[in-house]
MARTIKOL-237290 format. One record per residue (C-alpha): residue in one letter; x negated, y negated, z. Coordinates in Angstrom, 3 decimals. Layout:
N
   res         c1         c2         c3
     A          X          Y          Z
...
//
This chain:
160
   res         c1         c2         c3
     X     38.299    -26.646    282.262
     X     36.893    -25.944    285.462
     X     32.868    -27.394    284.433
     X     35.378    -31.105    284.873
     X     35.599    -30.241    288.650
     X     32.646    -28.674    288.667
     X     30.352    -31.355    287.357
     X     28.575    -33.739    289.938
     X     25.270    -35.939    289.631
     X     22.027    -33.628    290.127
     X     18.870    -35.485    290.335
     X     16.677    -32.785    291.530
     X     15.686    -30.260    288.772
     X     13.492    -26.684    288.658
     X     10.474    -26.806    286.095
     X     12.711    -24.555    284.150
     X     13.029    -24.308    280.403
     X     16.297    -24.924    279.029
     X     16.588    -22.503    276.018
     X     17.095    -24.108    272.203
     X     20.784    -22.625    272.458
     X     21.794    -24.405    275.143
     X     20.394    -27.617    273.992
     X     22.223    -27.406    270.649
     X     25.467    -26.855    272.264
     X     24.467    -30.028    274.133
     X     24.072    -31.454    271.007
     X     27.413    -30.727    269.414
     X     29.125    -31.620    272.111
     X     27.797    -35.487    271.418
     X     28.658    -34.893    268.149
     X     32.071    -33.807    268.593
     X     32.878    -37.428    271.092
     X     35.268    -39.218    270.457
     X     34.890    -42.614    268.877
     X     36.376    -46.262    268.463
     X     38.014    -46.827    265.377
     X     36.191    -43.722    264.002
     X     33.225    -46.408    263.724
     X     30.565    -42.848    263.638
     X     27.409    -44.816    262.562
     X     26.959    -47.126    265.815
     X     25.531    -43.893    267.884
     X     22.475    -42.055    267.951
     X     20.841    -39.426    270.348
     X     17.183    -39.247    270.826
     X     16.766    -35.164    272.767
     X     13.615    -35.255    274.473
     X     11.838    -32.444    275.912
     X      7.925    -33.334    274.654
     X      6.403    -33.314    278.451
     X      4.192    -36.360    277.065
     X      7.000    -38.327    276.326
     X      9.338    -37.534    279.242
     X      6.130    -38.694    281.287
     X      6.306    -42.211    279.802
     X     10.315    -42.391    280.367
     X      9.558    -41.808    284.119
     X      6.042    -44.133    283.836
     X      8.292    -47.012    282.378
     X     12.011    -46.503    284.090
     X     10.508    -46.370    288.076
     X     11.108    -42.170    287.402
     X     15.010    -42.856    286.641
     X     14.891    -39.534    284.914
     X     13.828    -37.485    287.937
     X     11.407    -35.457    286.541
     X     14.013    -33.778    283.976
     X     13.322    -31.289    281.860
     X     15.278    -32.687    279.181
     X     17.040    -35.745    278.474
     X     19.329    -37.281    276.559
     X     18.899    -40.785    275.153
     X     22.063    -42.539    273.408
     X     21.445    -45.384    271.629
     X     24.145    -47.445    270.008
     X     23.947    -50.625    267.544
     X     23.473    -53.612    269.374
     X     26.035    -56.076    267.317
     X     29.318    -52.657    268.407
     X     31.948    -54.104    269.734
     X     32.742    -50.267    271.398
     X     29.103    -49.175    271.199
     X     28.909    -48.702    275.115
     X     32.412    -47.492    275.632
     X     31.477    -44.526    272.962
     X     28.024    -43.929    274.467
     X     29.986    -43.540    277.617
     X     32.626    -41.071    276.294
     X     29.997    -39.392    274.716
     X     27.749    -38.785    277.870
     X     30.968    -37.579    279.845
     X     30.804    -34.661    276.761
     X     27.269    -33.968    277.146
     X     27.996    -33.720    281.345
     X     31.065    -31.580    281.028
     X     28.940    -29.077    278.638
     X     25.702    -29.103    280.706
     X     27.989    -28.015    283.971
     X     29.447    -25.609    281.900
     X     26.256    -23.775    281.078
     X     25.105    -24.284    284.243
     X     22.912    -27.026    284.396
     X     22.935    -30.043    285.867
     X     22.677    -34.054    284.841
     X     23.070    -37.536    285.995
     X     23.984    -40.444    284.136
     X     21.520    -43.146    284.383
     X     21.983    -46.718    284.273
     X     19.158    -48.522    285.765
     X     16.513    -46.543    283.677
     X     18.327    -47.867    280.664
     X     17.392    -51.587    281.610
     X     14.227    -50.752    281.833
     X     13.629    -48.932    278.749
     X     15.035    -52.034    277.139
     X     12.490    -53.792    277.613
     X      9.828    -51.069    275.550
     X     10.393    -51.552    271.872
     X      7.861    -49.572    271.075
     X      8.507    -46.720    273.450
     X     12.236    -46.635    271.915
     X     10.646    -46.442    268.575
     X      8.965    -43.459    269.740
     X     10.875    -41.833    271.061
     X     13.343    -41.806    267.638
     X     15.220    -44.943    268.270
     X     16.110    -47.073    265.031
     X     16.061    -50.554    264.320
     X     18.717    -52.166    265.703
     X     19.970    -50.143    268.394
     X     19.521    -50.138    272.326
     X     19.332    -47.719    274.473
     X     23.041    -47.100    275.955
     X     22.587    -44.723    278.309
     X     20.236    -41.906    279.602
     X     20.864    -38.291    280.286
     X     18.581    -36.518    282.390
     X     19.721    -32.677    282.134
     X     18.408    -29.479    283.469
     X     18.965    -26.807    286.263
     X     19.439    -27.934    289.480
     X     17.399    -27.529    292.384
     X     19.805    -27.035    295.045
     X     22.916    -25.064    295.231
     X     24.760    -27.902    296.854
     X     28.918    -27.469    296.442
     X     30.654    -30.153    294.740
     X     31.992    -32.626    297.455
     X     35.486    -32.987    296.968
     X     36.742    -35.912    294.843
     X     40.444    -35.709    294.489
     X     41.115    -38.660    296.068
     X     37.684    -40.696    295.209
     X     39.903    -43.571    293.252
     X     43.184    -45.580    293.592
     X     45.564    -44.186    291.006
     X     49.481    -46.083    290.704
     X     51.792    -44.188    289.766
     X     55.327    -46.088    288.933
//
C-alpha cells in the first residue's frame, strides 16, 4: 500500500534495462484494471522497449516520453463511451506497480495528441484499427532520488 504514497511523476530516467519480470508484472497489472460495464475489448497496450521505435515516439511527441526506457501505450476504441476513463484507471495500475518495483513513470497527455495525428506510427507500433492512443506511459528507473513532496492536502475533499 505504501508504492500509492510513494508514487510521484519521474521524467528523468537512467539508461537502465528494466528486466522481462518486471515488465510482465507491469503488464498484469493493466490486465487486472478495472473496467466500465466489464466492456474488456475497448483497451489495448502497445509495451515498447525497441530503441528504434521509442526514438520515433520522442521524434513525433516533442520527446513527451523523456527518453524512457520503456513505455506504455494504451489505446482504447474510439466510438467507448468509458474508453478514457478505463485507460485512466488502468494507467493509475501500471503507476502504482512501477513505484512498487521501484521504478518510476509519468503519465503523459500532451504526447498523446501528438501521436494522434501518426496513423501509421500507431500502426507500428501495434495499434489496431479503430483505436486511439489514450494515454502514454513512460516507465523506468529514476534518475534522481528526489523524496516524494507531500500531497495530503493537494485537493479539496467535503466531507458532510
Amino acid at each position: 500500500m505504501n508504492a500509492i504514497f510513494e508514487r510521484k511523476a519521474v521524467r528523468k530516467y537512467t539508461d537502465e534495462k528494466i528486466e522481462e519480470e518486471k515488465i510482465q508484472k507491469l503488464i498484469n497489472a493493466f490486465q487486472v484494471s478495472p473496467c466500465a460495464m466489464h466492456q474488456t475489448d475497448v483497451m489495448e497496450l502497445s509495451v515498447i522497449t525497441s530503441p528504434e521505435l521509442l526514438k520515433k515516439i520522442e521524434d513525433n511527441t516533442n520527446n513527451s516520453c523523456y527518453n524512457a526506457p520503456l513505455v506504455f501505450m494504451i489505446n482504447t476504441k474510439k466510438d467507448s463511451q468509458f474508453g478514457e476513463r478505463d485507460a485512466s484507471v488502468a494507467a493509475e495500475n501500471i503507476m502504482i506497480e512501477a513505484a512498487d518495483l521501484g521504478l518510476g513513470s509519468v503519465y503523459v497527455m500532451g504526447g498523446v495528441f501528438a501521436l494522434n495525428e501518426f496513423p501509421e506510427l500507431q500502426k507500428e507500433l501495434g495499434m489496431d484499427e479503430g483505436y486511439e492512443t489514450t494515454v502514454l506511459l513512460p516507465i523506468g528507473y529514476p534518475a534522481d532520488k528526489e523524496q516524494v513532496e507531500d500531497r495530503s492536502n493537494r485537493y479539496t475533499v467535503v466531507r458532510k
